[in-house]
C-alpha positions in Angstrom: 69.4 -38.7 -42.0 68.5 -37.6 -45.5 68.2 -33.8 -47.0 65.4 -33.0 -48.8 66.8 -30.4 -51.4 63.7 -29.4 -52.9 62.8 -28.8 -48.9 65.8 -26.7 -48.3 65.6 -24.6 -51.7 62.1 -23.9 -50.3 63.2 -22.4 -47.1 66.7 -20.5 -48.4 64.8 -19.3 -51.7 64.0 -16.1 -50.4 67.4 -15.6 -48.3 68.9 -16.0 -51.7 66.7 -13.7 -53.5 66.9 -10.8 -51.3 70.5 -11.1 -50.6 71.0 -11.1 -54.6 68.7 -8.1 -55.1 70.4 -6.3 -52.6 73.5 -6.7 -53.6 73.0 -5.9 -57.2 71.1 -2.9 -56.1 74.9 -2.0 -54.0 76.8 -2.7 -56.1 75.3 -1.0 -59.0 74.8 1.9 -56.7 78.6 1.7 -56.5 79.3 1.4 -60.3 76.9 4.4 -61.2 78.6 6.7 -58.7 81.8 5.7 -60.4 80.5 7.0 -63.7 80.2 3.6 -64.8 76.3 4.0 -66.2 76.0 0.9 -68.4 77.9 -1.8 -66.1 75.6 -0.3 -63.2 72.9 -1.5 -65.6 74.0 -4.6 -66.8 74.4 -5.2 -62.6 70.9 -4.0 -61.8 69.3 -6.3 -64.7 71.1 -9.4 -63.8 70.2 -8.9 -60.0 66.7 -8.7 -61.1 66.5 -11.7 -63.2 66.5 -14.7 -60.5 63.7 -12.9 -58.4 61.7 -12.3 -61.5 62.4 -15.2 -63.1 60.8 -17.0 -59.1 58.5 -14.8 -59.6 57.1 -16.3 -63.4 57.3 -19.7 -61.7 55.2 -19.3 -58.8 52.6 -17.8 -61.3 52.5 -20.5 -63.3 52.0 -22.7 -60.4 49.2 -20.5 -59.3 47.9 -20.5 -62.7 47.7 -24.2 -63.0 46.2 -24.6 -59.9 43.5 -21.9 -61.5 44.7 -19.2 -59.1 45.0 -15.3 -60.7 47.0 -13.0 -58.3 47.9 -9.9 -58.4 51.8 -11.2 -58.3 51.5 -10.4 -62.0 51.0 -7.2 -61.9 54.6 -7.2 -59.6 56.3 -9.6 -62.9 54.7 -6.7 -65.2 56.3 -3.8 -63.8 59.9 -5.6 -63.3 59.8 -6.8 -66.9 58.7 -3.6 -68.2 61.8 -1.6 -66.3 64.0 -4.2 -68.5 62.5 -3.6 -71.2 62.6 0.1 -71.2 66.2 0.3 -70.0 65.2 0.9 -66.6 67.2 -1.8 -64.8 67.6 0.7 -62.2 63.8 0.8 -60.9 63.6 -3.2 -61.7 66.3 -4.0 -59.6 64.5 -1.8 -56.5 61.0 -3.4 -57.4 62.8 -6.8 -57.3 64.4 -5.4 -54.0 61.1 -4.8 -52.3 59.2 -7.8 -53.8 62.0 -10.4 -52.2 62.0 -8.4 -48.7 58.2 -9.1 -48.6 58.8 -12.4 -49.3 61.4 -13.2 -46.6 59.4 -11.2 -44.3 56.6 -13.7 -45.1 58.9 -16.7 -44.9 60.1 -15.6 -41.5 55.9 -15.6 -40.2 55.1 -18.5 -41.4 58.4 -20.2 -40.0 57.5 -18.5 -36.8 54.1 -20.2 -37.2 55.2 -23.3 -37.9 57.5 -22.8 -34.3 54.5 -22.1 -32.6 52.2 -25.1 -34.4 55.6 -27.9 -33.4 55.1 -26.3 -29.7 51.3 -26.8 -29.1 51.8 -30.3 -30.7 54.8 -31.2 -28.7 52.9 -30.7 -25.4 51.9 -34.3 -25.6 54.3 -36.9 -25.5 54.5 -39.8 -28.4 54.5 -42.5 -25.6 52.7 -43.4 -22.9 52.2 -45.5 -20.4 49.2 -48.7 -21.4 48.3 -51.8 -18.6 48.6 -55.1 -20.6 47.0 -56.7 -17.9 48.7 -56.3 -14.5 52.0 -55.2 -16.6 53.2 -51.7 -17.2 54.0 -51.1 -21.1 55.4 -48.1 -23.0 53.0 -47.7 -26.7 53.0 -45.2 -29.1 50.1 -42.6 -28.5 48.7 -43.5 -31.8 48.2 -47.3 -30.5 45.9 -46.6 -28.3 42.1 -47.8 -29.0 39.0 -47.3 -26.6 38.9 -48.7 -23.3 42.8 -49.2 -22.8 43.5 -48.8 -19.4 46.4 -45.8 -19.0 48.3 -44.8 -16.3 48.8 -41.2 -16.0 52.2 -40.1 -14.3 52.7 -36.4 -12.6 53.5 -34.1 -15.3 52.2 -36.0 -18.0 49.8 -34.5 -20.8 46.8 -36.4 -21.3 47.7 -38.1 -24.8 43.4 -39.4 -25.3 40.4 -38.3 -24.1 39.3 -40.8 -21.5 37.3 -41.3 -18.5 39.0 -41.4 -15.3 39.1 -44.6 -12.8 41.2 -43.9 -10.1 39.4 -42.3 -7.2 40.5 -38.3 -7.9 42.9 -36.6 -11.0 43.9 -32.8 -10.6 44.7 -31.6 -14.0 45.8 -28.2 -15.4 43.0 -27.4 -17.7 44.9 -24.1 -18.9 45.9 -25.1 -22.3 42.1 -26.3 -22.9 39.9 -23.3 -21.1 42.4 -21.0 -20.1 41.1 -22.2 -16.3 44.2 -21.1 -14.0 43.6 -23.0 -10.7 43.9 -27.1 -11.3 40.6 -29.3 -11.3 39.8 -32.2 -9.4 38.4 -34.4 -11.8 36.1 -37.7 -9.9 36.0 -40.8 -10.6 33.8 -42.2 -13.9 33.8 -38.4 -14.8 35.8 -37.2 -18.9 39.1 -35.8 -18.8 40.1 -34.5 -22.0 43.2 -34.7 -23.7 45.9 -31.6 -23.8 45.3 -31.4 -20.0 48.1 -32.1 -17.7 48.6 -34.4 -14.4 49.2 -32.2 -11.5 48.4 -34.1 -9.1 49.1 -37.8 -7.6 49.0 -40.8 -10.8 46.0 -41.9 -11.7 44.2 -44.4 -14.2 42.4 -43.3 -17.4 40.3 -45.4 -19.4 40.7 -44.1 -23.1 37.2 -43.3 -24.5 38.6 -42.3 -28.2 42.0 -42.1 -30.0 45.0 -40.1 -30.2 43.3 -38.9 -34.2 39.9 -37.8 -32.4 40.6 -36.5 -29.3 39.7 -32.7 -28.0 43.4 -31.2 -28.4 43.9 -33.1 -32.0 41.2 -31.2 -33.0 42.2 -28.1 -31.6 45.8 -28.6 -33.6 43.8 -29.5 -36.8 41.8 -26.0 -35.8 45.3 -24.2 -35.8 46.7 -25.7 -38.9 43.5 -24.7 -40.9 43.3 -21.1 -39.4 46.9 -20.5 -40.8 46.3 -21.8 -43.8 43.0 -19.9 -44.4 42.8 -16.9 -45.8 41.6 -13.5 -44.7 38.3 -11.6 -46.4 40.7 -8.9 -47.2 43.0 -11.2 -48.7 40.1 -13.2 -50.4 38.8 -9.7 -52.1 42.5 -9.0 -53.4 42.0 -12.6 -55.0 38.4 -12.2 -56.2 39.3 -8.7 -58.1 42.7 -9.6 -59.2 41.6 -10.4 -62.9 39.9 -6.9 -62.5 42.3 -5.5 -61.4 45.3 -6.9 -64.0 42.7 -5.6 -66.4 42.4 -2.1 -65.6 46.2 -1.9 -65.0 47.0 -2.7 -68.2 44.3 -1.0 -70.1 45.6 2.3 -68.2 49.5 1.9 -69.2 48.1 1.3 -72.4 46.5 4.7 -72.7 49.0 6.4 -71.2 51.4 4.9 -74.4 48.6 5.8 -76.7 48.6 9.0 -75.6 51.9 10.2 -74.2 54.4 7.4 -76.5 56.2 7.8 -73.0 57.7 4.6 -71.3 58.6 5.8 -68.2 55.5 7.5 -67.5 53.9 3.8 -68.7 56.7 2.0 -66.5 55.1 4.5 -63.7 51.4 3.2 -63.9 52.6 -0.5 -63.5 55.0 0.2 -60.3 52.6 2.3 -58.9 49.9 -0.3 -59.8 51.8 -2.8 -57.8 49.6 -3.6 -55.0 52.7 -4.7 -52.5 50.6 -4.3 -49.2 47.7 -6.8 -50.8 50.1 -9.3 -52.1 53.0 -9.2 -48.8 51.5 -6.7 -45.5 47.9 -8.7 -45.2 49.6 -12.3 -45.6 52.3 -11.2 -42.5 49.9 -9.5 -40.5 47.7 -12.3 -40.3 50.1 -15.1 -39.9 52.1 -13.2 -37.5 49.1 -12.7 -35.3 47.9 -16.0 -35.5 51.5 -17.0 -34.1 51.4 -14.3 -31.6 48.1 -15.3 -30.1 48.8 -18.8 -30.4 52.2 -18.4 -28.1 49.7 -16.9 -25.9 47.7 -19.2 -25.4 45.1 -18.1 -27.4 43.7 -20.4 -30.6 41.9 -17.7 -33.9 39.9 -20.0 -35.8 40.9 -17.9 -39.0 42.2 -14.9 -40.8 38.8 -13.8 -40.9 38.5 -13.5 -37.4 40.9 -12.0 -36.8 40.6 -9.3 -39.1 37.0 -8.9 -37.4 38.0 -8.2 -34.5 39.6 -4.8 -35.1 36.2 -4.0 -34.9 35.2 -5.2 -31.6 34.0 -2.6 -28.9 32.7 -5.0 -27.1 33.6 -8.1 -25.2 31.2 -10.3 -23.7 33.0 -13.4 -21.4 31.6 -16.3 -19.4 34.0 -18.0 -18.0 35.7 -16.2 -15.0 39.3 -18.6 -16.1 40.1 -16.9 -19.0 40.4 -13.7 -17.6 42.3 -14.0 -15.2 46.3 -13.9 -15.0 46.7 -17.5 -14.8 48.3 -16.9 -10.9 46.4 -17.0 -8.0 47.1 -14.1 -5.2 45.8 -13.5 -1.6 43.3 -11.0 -1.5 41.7 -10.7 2.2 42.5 -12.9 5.3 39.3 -13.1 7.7 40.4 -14.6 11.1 38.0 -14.9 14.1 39.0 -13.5 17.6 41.7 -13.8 18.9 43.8 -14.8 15.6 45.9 -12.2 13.8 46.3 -12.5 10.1 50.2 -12.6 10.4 49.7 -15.3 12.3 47.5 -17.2 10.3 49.5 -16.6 6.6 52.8 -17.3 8.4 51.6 -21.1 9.5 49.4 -21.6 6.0 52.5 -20.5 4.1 54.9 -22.8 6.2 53.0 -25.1 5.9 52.1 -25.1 2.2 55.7 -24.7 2.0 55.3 -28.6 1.6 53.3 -28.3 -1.5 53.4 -27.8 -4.8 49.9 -26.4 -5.8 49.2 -22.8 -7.1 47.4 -21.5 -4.3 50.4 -22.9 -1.7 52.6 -20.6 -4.3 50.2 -17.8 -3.6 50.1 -17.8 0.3 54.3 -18.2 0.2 54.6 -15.1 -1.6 52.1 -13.2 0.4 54.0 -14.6 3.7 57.1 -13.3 1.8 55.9 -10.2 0.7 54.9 -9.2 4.1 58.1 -10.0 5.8 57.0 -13.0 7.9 59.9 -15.8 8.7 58.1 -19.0 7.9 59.0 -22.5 9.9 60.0 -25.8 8.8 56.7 -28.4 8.8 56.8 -31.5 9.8 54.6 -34.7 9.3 53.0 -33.4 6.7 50.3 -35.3 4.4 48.6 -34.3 1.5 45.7 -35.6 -0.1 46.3 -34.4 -3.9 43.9 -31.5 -5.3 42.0 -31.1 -1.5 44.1 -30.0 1.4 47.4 -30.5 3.7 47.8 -30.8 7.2 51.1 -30.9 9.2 52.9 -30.0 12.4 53.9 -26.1 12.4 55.5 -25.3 15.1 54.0 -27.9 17.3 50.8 -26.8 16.5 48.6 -29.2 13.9 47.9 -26.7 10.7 45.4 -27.4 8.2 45.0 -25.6 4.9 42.4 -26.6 2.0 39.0 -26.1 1.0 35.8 -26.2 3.5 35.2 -29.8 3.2 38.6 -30.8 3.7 39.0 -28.8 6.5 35.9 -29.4 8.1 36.3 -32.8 7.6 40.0 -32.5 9.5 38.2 -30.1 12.1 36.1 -33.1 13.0 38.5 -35.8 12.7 40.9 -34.0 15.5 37.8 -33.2 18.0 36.8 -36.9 17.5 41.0 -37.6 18.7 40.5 -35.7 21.2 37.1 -36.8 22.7 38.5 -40.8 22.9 41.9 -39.3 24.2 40.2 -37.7 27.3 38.1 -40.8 27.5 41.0 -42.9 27.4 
């Protein structure tokens, strides 16, 4: 394992910085109070030289990459309080600028966090046929029309086109869709999604580079790195801006000959929520949103939509709480609903799919004392069936069920004929 120490100057800088400035800032506090003026001073100035000193350098960087913030206007008022013997409101500038910048450190490490976490959804491996042979590749191996096998629990690492007869996949992380899909032979299955369901085989119909959730990591990455309009405007006026700052101080010397008063203009002029708040704010709600579940394209939108009144969605998915929940039980006569949920839920107990979860709490929640199944078999992403209680149960979705409905009056037509 190497260490990278530009990397890990990078990433203490501003730990460093603030905890200098803050502690010059005590313990000159200290010194002053002690009637001890000029070493309180001499503390102040020398507390505000690394962060200024940071401060000239990233200019210059910014400079040569033919970038003009308004971080100058910051270096102007520090280096100004030094030079008119005010260490004292230096030292605090220095103070503030270095607490904006960990707090900006801190968002985009959060970021970062959030970016590994979406990426590390699918795995770096996965399972490729080499022609009757199971083999373990590297996701980035894989080229159209390798043959995959797709395990339970596995993420989708390509885009692909499925062969097996059914896949049920968790399409959450790519529509926000919070009941699984059954996904039919020959038809796309995109990557990001996950196996919930029985294995299948996927045919890969693009590579790991171009696949749907690449490109929505690639949509993150550039969203955090783009800036915001308000942001952009702060950049597009800083030359302005730096202009009329320092044409003001300078009348204020030409016509007051008073440094602190010009000292005054330039802190004042410092434009600390342009430079630090927006930057945070944006990063920190891209991160938020993203833990959520929820992918911003950009700063931009998401500055826009603090002006939304109105929100127009199509898809009933992503609305919904991502769990499903019994709302009405309709039984014919004869059949109360206690009955019916208690042998669902039992038997469902046997599975692991969302809506089984949803009748088991509902049975639950209403006090019912659920059985043990037995001979159970379920056909993955369609229905159950099982013993209950000596009574054959069935739970899925109409065709399933009819289809069971049918299949048991057929057993018992030939069993009376027999």
């Amino acid at each position: 394992m190497t260490l990278d120490i530009g990397d890990l100057w990078r990433d203490q800088r501003s730990r460093l910085l603030i905890g200098f400035a803050s502690t010059g800032l005590a313990v000159g506090g200290l010194l002053s109070w002690f009637d001890q003026p000029m070493e309180a001073g001499w503390v102040w100035s020398i507390a505000t030289a690394p962060v200024l000193m940071g401060l000239f350098a990233q200019i210059l960087i910014s400079l040569r990459n033919g970038d003009i913030g308004l971080d100058i206007v910051a270096a102007l008022s520090m280096s100004a309080a030094l030079a008119f013997g005010e260490p004292l409101a230096a030292n605090v500038v220095a103070m503030m600028y270095a607490g904006g910048q960990l707090l900006e450190d801190f968002a985009q490490g959060r970021a970062k966090r959030e970016m590994t976490a979406l990426m590390g959804r699918v795995a770096q491996n996965t399972m490729r046929f080499n022609g009757d042979v199971l083999e373990q590749v590297p996701i980035a191996d894989i080229k159209p029309g390798d043959r995959l096998l797709i395990r339970q629990g596995d993420v989708l690492p390509v885009d692909g086109r499925v062969v097996s007869e059914i896949a049920v996949l968790d399409l959450s992380a790519l529509t926000g869709e919070s009941l699984p899909q059954n996904i039919l032979k020959g038809s796309e299955a995109l990557s990001g999604a996950a196996s919930v369901g029985a294995a299948f085989e996927l045919v890969a119909i693009r590579p790991a580079a171009e696949s749907t959730y690449a490109g929505i990591v690639r949509l993150v990455e550039a969203a955090q790195s783009s800036k915001a309009p308000m942001a952009r405007m702060a950049d597009r006026y800083a030359v302005g801006f730096l202009a009329l700052t320092v044409a003001i101080a300078a009348l204020t010397w030409f016509f007051t000959q008073d440094t602190i008063r010009v000292l005054s203009v330039l802190v004042v002029a410092t434009p600390c929520p342009l430079i630090l708040a927006v930057p945070v704010a944006l990063i920190s709600g891209m991160s938020r949103t993203a833990r959520m579940g929820v992918l911003v394209k950009g700063g931009g939108v998401l500055e826009a939509m603090s002006r939304v009144r109105t929100v127009i969605l199509d898809k009933t998915g992503t609305i919904t709480h991502g769990q499903a929940a019994i709302t009405e039980i309709r039984t014919r006569a004869g059949y109360a609903e206690a009955d019916i949920l208690k042998a669902a839920a039992s038997l469902d107990q046997a599975s692991g799919h969302v809506v089984a979860t949803a009748l088991i709490n509902a049975a639950q929640a209403a006090g019912l004392v659920l059985s043990v199944p037995i001979a159970v078999v379920e056909t993955p992403g369609t229905g159950i069936e099982g013993l209950v209680d000596g009574r054959q149960v069935v739970v899925g979705g109409n065709g399933f069920v009819a289809a069971m409905f049918r299949r048991m009056i057929c057993c018992r037509i030939l069993t009376r004929l027999r």
